[in-house]
C-alpha positions as CSV (number, residue, x, y, z in Angstrom):
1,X,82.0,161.5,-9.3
2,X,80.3,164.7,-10.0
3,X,82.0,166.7,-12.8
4,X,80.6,170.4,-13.1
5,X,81.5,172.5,-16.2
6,X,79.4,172.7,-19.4
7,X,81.5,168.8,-20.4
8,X,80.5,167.5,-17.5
9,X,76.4,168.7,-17.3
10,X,76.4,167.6,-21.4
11,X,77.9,163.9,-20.2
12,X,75.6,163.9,-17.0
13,X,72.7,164.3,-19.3
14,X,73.8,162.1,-22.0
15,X,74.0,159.7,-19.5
16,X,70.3,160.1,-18.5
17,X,68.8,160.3,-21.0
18,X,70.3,156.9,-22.2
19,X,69.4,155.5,-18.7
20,X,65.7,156.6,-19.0
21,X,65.2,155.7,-22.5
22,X,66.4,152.2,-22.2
23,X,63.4,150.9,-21.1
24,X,61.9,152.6,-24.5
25,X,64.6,151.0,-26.8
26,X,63.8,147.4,-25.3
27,X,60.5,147.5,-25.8
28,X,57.4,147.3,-23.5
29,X,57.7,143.8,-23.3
30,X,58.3,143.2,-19.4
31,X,60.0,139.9,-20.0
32,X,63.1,141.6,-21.6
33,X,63.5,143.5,-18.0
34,X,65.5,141.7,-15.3
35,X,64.0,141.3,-12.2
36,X,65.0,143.6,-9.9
37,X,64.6,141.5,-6.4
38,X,66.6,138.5,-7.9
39,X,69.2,141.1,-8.9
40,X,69.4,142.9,-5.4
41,X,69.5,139.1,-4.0
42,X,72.6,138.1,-6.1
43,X,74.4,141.4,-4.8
44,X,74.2,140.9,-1.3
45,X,75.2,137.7,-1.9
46,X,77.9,138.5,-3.7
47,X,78.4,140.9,-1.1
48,X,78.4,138.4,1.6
49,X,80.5,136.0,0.3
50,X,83.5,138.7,-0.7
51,X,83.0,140.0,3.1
52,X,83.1,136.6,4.4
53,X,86.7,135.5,2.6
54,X,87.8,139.0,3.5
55,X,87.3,138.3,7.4
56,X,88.4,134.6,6.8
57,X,91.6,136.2,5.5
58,X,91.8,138.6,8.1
59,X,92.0,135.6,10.7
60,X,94.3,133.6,9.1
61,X,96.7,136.2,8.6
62,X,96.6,136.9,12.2
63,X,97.0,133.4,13.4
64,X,99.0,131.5,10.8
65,X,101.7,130.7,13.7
66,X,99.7,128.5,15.3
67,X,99.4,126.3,12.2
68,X,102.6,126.8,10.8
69,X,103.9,125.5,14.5
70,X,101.1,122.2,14.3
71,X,102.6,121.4,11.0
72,X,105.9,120.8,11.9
73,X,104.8,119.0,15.0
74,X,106.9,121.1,17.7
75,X,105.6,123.0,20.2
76,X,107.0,127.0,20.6
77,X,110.2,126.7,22.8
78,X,109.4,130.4,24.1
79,X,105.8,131.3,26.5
80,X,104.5,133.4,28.5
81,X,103.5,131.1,31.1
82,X,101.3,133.0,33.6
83,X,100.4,136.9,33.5
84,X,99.1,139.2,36.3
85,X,97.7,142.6,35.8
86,X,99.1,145.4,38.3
87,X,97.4,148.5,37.5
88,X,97.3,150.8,34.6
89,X,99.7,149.4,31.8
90,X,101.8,147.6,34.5
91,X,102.0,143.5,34.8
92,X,103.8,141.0,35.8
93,X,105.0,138.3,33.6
94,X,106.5,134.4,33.8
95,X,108.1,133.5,30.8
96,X,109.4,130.0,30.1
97,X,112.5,129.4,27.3
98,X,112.6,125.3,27.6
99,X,112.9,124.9,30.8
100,X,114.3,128.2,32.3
101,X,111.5,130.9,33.9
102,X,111.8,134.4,34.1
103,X,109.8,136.9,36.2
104,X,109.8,139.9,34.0
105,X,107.3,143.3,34.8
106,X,106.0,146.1,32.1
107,X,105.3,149.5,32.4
108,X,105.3,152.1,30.0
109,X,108.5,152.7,30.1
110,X,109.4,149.2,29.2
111,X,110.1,145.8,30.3
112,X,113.1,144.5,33.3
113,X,113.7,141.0,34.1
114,X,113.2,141.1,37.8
115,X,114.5,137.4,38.4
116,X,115.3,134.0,37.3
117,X,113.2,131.1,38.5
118,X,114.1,128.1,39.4
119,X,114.3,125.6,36.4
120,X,111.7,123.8,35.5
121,X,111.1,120.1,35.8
122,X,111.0,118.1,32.6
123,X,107.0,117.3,33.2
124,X,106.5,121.2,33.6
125,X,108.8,121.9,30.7
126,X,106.9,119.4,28.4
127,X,103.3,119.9,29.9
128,X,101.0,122.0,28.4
129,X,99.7,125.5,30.3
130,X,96.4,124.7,31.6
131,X,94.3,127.8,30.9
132,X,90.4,126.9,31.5
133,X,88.1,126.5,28.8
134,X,86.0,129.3,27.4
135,X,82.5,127.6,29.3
136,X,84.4,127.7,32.7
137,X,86.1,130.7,32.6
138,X,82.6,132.5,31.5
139,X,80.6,130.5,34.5
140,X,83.0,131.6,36.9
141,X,82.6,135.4,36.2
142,X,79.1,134.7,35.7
143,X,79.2,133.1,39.6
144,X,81.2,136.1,41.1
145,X,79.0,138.6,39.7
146,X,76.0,136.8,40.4
C-alpha cells in the first residue's frame, strides 16, 4: 500500500531505515542471519501445501454427491442414461426415473419431453450404465484420427 503525503513518506522511510539497519543492530556475525534459500524453500512449500488443500477442497465440494450417495449404499433413482449432441446447444437426452425412460431435447430456449419410453426391465433398471473406461474411450479417438 503506497501512502503519499508528508505521513506517509516520514513512515515509508522509517520503515527503511529500520529494514537496512537491521543487519547493523544484529551484528556482523553471519550466524545470527537466517538463511535465505532455506527460507524461500519453506514458503513455497508452505505455498504448495495451502494450494494443494485449496484444490483438494475445490473437488470435494464439487463431487460430495457421489460419496454422500456410496455411503448410504443406494444408487441415484434419477440418470441421464444416454446423451446425443445435435448441433449448437441442442441435444437429445434419455433419462431413466427407476424404471421409466424419457426422451427429452434442449435448446436454448429450454427443455420438452418429446416422449415416454417404454419401461425398463428390472435388469436394465438395476444395471449399471456402461460408459467405457477413460484408456478405451482415449484409444478410440486416437484410432479415428490416426
Amino acid at each position: 500500500m503506497l501512502v503519499t503525503g508528508p505521513v506517509g513518506s516520514r513512515r515509508f522511510v522509517l520503515m527503511a531505515t529500520l529494514v537496512l539497519a537491521t543487519p547493523v543492530w544484529a551484528g556482523t556475525d553471519s550466524a545470527a542471519l537466517p538463511d535465505a534459500g532455506a527460507s524461500v524453500l519453506r514458503v513455497f512449500g508452505a505455498l504448495l501445501v495451502v494450494l494443494a488443500l485449496f484444490f483438494a477442497g475445490v473437488w470435494l465440494f464439487k463431487n460430495w454427491q457421489r460419496f454422500a450417495a456410496r455411503q448410504n449404499g443406494t444408487t441415484p433413482r434419477l440418470n441421464v442414461l444416454e446423451v446425443k449432441p445435435l448441433g449448437n446447444r441442442h441435444a437429445l437426452y434419455v433419462v431413466g426415473y427407476d424404471r421409466q425412460r424419457m426422451l427429452v431435447a434442449s435448446s436454448p430456449a429450454g427443455m420438452t419431453l418429446l416422449s415416454s419410453l417404454p419401461q425398463a426391465t428390472e435388469e436394465e433398471a438395476c444395471a449399471p450404465v456402461a460408459r467405457p473406461a477413460f484408456a478405451e474411450a482415449l484409444q478410440k479417438a486416437l484410432g479415428r484420427r490416426g
